[in-house]
N, C-alpha and C positions, 0 to 999 in steps of 0.2 A: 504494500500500500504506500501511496504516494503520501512523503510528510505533510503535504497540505492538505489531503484528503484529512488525514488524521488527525491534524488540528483542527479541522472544520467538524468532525465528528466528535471529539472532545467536547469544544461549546456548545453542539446540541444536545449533549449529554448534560451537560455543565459538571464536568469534572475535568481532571488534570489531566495531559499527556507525558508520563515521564518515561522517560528514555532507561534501559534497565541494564543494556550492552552495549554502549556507542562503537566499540572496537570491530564489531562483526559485519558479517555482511552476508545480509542487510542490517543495519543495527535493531535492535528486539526494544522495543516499546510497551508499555502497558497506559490504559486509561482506570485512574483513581481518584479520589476525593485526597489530596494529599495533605490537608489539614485533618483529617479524620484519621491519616495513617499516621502522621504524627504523635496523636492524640494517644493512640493504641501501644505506641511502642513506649509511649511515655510512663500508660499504666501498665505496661509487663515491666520495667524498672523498674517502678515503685512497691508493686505487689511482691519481688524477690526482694527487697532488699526489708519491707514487713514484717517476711515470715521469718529473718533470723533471729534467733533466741538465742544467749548464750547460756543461758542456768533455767534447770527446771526445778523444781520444789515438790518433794515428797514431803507430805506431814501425818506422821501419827502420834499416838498417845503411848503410854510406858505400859497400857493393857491391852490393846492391839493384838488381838487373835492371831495365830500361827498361818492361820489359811489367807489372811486380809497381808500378813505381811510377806508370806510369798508372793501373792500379787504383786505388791508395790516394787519387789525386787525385780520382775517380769518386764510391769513398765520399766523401769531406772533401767534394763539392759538397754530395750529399746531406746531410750533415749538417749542414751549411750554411744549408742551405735550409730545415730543420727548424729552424733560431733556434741550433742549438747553436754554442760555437766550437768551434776545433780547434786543438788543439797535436799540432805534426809534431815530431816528437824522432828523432833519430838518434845510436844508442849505437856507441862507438870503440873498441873490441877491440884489446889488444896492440899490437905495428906501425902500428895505424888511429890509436893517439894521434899517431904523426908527421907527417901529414900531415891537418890538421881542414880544409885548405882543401877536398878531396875534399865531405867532407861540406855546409859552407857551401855551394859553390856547387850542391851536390843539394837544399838548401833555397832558395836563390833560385829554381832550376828549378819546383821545386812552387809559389812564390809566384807566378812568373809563370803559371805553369800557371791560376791559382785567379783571377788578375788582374781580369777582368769581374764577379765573385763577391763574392771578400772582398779584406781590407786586413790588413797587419799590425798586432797591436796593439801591436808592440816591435819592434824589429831583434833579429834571433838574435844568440843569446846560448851562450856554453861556461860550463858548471857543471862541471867536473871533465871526465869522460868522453862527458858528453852532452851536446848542442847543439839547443837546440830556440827554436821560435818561434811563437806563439800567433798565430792567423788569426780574424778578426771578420767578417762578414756588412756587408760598405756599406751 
């Protein structure tokens, strides 16, 4: 097609004629609304760069059932394995302040649990009521 044809079939369209391979021959042309392609490529940047998270948040209690906290070790591989870290936090309710060993050794359990996977990036730690410990991907 003749390039005047095609810029004359453009503006009856009322879209853009962009050029997509000038070097060839014939060169390869397409007709688009190029403020709409714009637009599009604008929102796939934006919506990748959204989705990254760098820490996910596991929280349980220091009475957290055996079967609830295999789970959570399930997810945390998965996320894991997605590049995220994961901070395990275990919040101490009333009574549960008195005893935080409860709780530590429920987060050794999940570190061992995680063992082949990931690494700590700290040794847990108590901040007032809650005890938690960030886990990193080996």
């Amino acid at each position: 097609m003749k390039t005047s044809d095609a810029l004359n079939l453009a503006r009856g369209k009322e879209l853009d004629l962009i050029v997509v391979t000038p070097n060839s021959v014939p060169p390869v042309a397409k007709l688009l609304d190029f403020k709409k392609f714009l637009y599009l490529e604008k929102k796939k940047k934006s919506t990748v760069k959204s989705r990254k998270s760098g820490l996910k948040e596991i929280k349980m209690g220091p009475s957290t059932g055996e079967g609830d906290v295999n789970r959570q070790i399930e997810r945390a591989k998965e996320f894991i394995s997605e590049g995220n870290r994961v901070k395990v936090t275990i919040t101490l309710r009333g009574r549960e302040n008195l005893y935080p060993d409860i709780a530590f050794d429920k987060i050794r359990k999940f570190q061992a649990a995680l063992e082949e996977t990931a690494k700590p990036e700290a040794d847990a730690r108590q901040m007032g009521n809650m005890i938690s410990m960030v886990l990193v991907a080996k």
